[in-house]
C-alpha positions in Angstrom: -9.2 18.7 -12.2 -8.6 17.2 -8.8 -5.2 17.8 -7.0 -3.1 14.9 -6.1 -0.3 16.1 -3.3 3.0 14.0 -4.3 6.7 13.6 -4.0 8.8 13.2 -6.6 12.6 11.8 -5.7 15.4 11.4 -8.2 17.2 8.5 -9.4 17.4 5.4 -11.6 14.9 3.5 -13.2 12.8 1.6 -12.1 11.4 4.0 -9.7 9.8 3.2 -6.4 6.1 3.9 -5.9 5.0 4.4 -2.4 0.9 3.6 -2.0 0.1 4.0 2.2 -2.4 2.5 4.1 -6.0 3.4 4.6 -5.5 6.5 6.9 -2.1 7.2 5.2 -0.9 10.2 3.2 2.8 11.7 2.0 3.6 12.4 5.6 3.1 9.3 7.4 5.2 7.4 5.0 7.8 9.9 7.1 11.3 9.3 5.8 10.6 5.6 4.1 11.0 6.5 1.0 13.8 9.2 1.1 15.8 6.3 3.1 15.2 3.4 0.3 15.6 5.6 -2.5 19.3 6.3 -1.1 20.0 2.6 -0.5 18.8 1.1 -3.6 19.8 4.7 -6.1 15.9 4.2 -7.6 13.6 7.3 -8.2 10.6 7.3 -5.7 7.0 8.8 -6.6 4.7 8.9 -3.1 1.4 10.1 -3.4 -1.6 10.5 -1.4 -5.0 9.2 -2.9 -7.6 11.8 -3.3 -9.3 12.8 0.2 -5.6 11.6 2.0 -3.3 14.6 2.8 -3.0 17.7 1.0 -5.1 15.8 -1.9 -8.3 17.0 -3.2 -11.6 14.9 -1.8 -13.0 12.2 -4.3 -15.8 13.6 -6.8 -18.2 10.5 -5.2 -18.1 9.0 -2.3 -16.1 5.4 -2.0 -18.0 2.2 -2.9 -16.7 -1.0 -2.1 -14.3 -1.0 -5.5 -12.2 1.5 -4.4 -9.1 -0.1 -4.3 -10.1 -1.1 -7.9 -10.7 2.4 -9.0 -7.6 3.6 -7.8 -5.6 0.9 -9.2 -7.2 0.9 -12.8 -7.7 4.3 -12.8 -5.7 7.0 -10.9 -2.7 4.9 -10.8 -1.9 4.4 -14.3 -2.7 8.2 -15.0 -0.4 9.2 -12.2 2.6 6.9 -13.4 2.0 8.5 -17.0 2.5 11.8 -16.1 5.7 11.1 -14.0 7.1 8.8 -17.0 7.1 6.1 -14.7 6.5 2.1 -16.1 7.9 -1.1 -14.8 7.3 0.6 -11.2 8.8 -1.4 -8.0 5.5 -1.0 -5.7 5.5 -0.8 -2.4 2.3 -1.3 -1.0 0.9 -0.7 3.0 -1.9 -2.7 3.5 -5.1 -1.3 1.7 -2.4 0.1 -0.8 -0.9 -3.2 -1.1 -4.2 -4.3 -2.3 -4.2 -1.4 -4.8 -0.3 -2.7 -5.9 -2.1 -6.1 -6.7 -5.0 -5.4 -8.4 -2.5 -3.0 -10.9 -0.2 -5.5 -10.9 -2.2 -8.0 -12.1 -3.2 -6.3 -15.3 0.4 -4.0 -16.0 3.6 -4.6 -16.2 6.3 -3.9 -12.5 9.5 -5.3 -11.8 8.4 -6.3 -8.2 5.8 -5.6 -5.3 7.0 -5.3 -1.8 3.3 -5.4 0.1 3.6 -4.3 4.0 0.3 -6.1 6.0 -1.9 -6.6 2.8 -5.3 -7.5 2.3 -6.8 -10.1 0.0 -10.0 -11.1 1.5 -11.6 -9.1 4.4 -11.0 -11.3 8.3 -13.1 -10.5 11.1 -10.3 -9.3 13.2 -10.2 -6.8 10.5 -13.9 -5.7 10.8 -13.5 -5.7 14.5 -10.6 -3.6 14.6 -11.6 -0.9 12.3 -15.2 -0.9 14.1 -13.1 0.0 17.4 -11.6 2.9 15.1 -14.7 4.4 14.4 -15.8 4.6 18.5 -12.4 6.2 18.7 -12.8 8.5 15.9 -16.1 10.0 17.6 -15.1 9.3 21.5 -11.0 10.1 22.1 -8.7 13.0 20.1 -8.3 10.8 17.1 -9.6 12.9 14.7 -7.4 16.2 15.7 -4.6 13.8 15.6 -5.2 12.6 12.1 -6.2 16.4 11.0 -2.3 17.1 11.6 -1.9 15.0 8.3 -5.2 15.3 6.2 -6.6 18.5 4.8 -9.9 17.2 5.0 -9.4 14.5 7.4 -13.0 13.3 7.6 -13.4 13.0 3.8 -10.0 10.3 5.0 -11.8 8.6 7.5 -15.3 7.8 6.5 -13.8 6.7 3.1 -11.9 4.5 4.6 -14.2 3.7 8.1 -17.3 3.4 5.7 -16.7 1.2 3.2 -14.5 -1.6 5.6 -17.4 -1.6 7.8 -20.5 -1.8 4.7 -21.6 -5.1 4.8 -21.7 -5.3 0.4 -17.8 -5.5 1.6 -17.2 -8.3 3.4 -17.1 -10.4 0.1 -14.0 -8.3 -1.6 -11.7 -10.5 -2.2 -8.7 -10.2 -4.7 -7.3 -13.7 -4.9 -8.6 -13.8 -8.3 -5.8 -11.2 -9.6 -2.7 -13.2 -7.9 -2.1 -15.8 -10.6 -1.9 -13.4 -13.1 0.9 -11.4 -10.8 4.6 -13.0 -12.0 6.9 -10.2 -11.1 9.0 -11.4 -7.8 7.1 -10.5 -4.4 7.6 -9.5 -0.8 5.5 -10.1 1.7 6.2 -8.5 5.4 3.8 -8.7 7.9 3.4 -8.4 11.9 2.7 -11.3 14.1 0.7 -9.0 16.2 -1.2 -7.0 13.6 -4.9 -6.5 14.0 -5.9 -5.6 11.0 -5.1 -9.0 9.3 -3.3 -12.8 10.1 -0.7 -14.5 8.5 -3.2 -16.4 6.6 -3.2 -13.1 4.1 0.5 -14.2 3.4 -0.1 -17.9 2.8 -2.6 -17.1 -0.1 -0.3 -14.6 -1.5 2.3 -17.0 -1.3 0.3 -20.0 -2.6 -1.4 -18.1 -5.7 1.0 -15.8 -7.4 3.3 -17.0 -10.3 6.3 -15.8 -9.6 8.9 -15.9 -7.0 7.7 -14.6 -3.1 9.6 -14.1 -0.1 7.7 -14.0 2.8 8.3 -12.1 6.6 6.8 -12.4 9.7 8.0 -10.4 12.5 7.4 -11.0 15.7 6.2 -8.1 18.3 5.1 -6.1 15.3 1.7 -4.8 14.7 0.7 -3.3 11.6 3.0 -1.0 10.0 5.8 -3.4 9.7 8.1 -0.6 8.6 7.4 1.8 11.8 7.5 -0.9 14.4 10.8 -2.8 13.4 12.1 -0.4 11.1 15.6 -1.1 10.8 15.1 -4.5 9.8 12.2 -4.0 7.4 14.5 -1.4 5.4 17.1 -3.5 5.2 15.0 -6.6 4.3 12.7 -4.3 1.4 16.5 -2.7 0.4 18.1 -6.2 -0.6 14.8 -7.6 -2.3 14.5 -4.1 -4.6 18.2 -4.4 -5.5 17.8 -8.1 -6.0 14.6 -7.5 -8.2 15.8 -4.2 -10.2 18.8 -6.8 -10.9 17.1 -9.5 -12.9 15.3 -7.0 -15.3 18.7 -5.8 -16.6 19.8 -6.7 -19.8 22.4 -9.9 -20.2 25.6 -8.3 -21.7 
């Protein structure tokens, strides 16, 4: 069976589930999700997806439904063992596309989605075709081997399948009218991996009730480059959300 490195933190139901970007692991969530655990007093699961940190490689190499495999597959078999349902996801980009694909076919009490992806942009294509240059040309790859065992099973399954052409017609809007939990979306003005016009389809599609962020001199990882205000923003929607799934008395 393939190892899955994660981190378990105690505390109340419904837990937090951390799912990081496409070069993410454990690690580079850093403190994130000790700190919101503390302020909201939920459990936190974070994981990293198989070929990501201290995680096993995939069997297969990635195709372009990855973030649908993950989402229908390793996700709900991860929450099962840790006794985890109604989760509160928090997504970072590609894993805030993996929080809503599940959350359009299972039960959460709420997404909070950091720079997501619904449909692929070309300033997304562009960017990550820079990464690759920089992967073979600069000290990118020893600096992403300090968190990923097998960093370039990380990469290329990442790199590879942004930059196939098959994938520049994913597109998840179809999963957001079925998504009627409440929803947070943050994301940088600056990022370069994606535009605000992510948010507006988020915002315009799902059933339920969104908030929406835009942060000024912020790339993309919302929650690194203004942190304080992103944890305090993500800590009030969580207790807010955690609040209207509690029983009337």
């Amino acid at each position: 069976m393939l190892v899955l490195e994660r981190r378990w933190i105690d505390g109340a139901a419904p837990a937090l589930v951390f799912l990081h970007e496409g070069l993410g692991s454990v690690a580079l969530w850093r403190d994130l999700p000790d700190v919101l655990a503390e302020r909201t007093g939920r459990a936190a699961l974070v994981y990293s997806r198989h070929g990501h940190g201290a995680s096993d490689p995939p069997a297969a190499n990635r195709g372009v439904r990855f973030m649908h495999e993950e989402a229908e597959h390793v996700l709900p078999s991860l929450l099962a063992e840790h006794d985890v349902s109604t989760p509160i996801l928090v997504g970072h980009s590609d894993g805030g596309s993996i929080a809503i694909i599940y959350a359009a076919a299972h039960p959460v009490t709420a997404l909070v989605l950091l720079a997501p992806h619904v449909f692929v942009e070309d300033c997304s294509v562009e960017s990550i075709a820079r990464m690759r240059e920089l992967y073979a040309t600069s000290d990118l790859r020893e600096r992403l081997a300090k968190y990923h065992k097998h960093v370039d099973a990380a990469f290329h399954g990442w790199n590879d399948v942004w930059l196939d052409p098959a994938f520049r017609g994913w597109n998840i809007e179809g999963c957001l009218p079925r998504i009627a939990c409440p929803v947070l979306v943050i994301q940088g003005e600056d990022d370069e991996y994606g535009t605000e016009r992510q948010v507006h389809a988020i915002a315009a599609q799902v059933s339920g009730p969104v908030e929406t962020m835009m942060l000024p001199r912020c790339g993309h990882s919302p929650h690194r480059d203004q942190r304080a205000v992103v944890i305090e923003r993500i800590a009030r929607f969580v207790e807010g959300a955690a609040d209207l799934r509690r029983p009337a008395t």
